[in-house]
N, C-alpha and C positions, 0 to 999 in steps of 0.2 A: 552335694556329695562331700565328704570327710576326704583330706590328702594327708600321707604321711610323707613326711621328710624323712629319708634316709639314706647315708652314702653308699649303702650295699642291697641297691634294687631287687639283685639278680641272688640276693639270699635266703634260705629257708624261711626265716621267719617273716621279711618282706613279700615273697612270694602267699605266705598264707592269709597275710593282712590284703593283698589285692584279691584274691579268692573271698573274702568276707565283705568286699565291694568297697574298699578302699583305693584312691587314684593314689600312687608312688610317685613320689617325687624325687628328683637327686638331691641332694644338699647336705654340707657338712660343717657341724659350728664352729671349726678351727676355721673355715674361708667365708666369712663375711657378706661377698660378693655372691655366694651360690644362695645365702640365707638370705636377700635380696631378692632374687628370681624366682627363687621357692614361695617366696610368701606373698608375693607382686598381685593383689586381688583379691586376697584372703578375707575371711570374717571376722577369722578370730583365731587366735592360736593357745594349744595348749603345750605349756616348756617345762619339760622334765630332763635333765640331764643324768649320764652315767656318773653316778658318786663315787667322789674320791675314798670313798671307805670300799670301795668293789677294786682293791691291788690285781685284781687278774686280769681288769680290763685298761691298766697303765695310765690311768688319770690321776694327776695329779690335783692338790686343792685351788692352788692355783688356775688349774686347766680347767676345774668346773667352774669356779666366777667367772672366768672369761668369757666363755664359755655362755651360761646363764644371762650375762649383762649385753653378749650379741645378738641372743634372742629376742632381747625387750629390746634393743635400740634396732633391728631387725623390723621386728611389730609398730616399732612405734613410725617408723618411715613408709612402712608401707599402706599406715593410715589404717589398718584393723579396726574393729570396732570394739574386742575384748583380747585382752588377755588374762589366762589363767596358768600362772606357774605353783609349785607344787613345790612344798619347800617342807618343814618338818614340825611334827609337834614338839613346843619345849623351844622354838629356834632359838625364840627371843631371850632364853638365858643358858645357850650354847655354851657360852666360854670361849675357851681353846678346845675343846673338842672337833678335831680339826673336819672330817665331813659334814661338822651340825653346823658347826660356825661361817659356810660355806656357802650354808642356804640361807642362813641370817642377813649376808652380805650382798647378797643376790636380791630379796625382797627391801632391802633399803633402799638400793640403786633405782630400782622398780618403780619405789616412791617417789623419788625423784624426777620422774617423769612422766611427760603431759600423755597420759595413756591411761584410759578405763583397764583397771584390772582386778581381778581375784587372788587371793595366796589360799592354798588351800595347805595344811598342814596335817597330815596324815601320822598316823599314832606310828608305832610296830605292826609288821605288816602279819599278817594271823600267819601267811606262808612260809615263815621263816621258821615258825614252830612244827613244821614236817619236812625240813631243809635238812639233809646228811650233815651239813656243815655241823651243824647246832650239835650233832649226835646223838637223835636219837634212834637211829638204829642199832646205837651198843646201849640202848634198854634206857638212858636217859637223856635231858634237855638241858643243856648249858647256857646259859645266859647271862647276861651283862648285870643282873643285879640279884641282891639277895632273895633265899625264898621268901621271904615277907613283905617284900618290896612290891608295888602294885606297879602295873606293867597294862600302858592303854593299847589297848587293839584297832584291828580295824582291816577290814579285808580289802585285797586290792582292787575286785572288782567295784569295791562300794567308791574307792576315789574317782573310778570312772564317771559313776552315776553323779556322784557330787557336780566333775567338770560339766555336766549336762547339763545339770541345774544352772549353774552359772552362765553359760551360756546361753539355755535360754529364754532369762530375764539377767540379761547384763547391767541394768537402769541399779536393781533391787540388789545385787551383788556387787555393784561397781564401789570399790574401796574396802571390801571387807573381807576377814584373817578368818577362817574358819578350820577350825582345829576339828581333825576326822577321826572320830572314836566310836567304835561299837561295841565299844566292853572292856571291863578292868576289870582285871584277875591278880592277884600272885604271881610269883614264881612257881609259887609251888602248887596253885589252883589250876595254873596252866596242865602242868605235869600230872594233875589227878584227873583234868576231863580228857588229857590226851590217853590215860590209861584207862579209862573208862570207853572211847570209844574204839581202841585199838584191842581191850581183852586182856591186857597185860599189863602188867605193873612200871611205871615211866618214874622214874628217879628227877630231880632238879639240883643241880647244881652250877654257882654261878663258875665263872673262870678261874681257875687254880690260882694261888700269888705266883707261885712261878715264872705262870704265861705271862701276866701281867709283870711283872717284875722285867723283862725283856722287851715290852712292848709299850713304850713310855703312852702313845696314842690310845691304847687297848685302854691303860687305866683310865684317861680323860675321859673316856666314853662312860664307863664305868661309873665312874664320879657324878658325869650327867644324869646317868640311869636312876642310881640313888637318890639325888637330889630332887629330883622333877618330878612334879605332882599336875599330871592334866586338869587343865579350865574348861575342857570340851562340857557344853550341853546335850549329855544325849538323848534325853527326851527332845528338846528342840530339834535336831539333828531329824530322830526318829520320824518329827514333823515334819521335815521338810522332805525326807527319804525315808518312806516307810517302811521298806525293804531292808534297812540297814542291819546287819549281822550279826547279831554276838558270836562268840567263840562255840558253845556247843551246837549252834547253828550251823557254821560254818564245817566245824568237822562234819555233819552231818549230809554236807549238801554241796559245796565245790571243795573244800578237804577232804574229800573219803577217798578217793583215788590215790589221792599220793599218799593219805596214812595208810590202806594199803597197802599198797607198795615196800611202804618200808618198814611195815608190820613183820611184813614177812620176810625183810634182810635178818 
């Protein structure tokens, strides 16, 4: 049976992960001491932390290393057999990009220590291209890089499948960086399949200078966006997870609901 670790048992989203035959656990990665007792038996653990690029959720970058380096010294005392943390594609030429460079610091640490594990490095997540935030329900897509800038994908259920895989041949996976990509597009390919499956015309535009201009962190991001060109194989990839997604896939099959949705904002 799979246990989730979380400090809020008794919350909506906890309660539906025990509904799908998940054991709950208490445990929270600021106290050490509960990430001990949480994991006391375990097989193997998979560590994703709240990113400091998510300001609503009051984490700082500091807070996610810490954070991330209590869960592997966590895994590694309680003697697991794997671990797979989830860190980002592009980590290893972060920068200052202060959430990328976050998860760079976190997989180094990793290395350092006497513990079987995986990093699995997940592209843009395809959900973010039907997120309000992004805007497109005022008719276009904003995003971090220009429209000619190619832009790796990758849907979030497919990192699931991946942790799966690793987990179960830990032997064949134990040491290796696997960058998670099931499609590169544009900016602006993005915005023509989202207007193709939505019916309506989807504009792309990156972030204003303005915004950036007031948001020293927004540009780093930015800068990374431009510069970073995915290593992922995705034919390989395809091989290992034949299910793996591309983008007009994806709208068609776990994105249709929410471009829906906000089709019709």
């Amino acid at each position: 049976m799979g246990i989730w670790v979380t400090a809020d048992p008794r919350g909506a989203k906890a309660r539906a992960l025990a509904g799908a035959g998940l054991e709950l656990v208490p445990g929270d990665l600021n106290d050490r001491a509960s990430l001990d007792a949480a994991l006391r038996g375990a097989h193997g653990v998979f560590s994703v932390q709240t990113s400091a690029g998510q300001p609503q959720y009051g984490v700082t970058a500091e807070d996610e290393i810490r954070q991330g380096k209590s869960v592997a010294d966590a895994a590694r005392a309680a003697g697991v057999e794997h671990l797979v943390y989830t860190s980002v594609d592009g980590a290893d030429d972060a920068g200052d990009a202060p959430h990328l460079a976050t998860k760079w610091q976190i997989e180094e640490y990793i290395r350092t220590l006497d513990l079987r594990a995986t990093i699995l490095r997940p592209a843009s997540f395809m959900e973010n291209f039907v997120a309000e935030g992004l805007g497109f329900s005022r008719g276009k897509v904003v995003y971090f890089g220009r429209p000619a800038d190619p832009v790796p994908l990758v849907a979030a259920d497919d990192i699931g499948k991946f942790a799966a895989i690793a987990f179960a041949d830990p032997v064949a996976h134990a040491g290796t960086v696997l960058p998670l990509v099931g499609d590169v597009l544009t900016g602006a390919e993005i915005a023509a399949a989202l207007g193709r499956a939505a019916g309506r015309t989807i504009a792309y535009e990156p972030y204003p200078p303005e915004v950036v201009q007031h948001n020293p962190a927004l540009g780093l991001v930015m800068a990374f966006v431009q510069r970073y060109r995915t290593r992922a194989d995705i034919p390989a990839l395809r091989r290992l997870h034949p299910g793996l997604l591309d983008f007009e896939t994806w709208l068609r099959t776990s994105g249709e609901a929410k471009l829906a949705s906000l089709s019709r904002a």
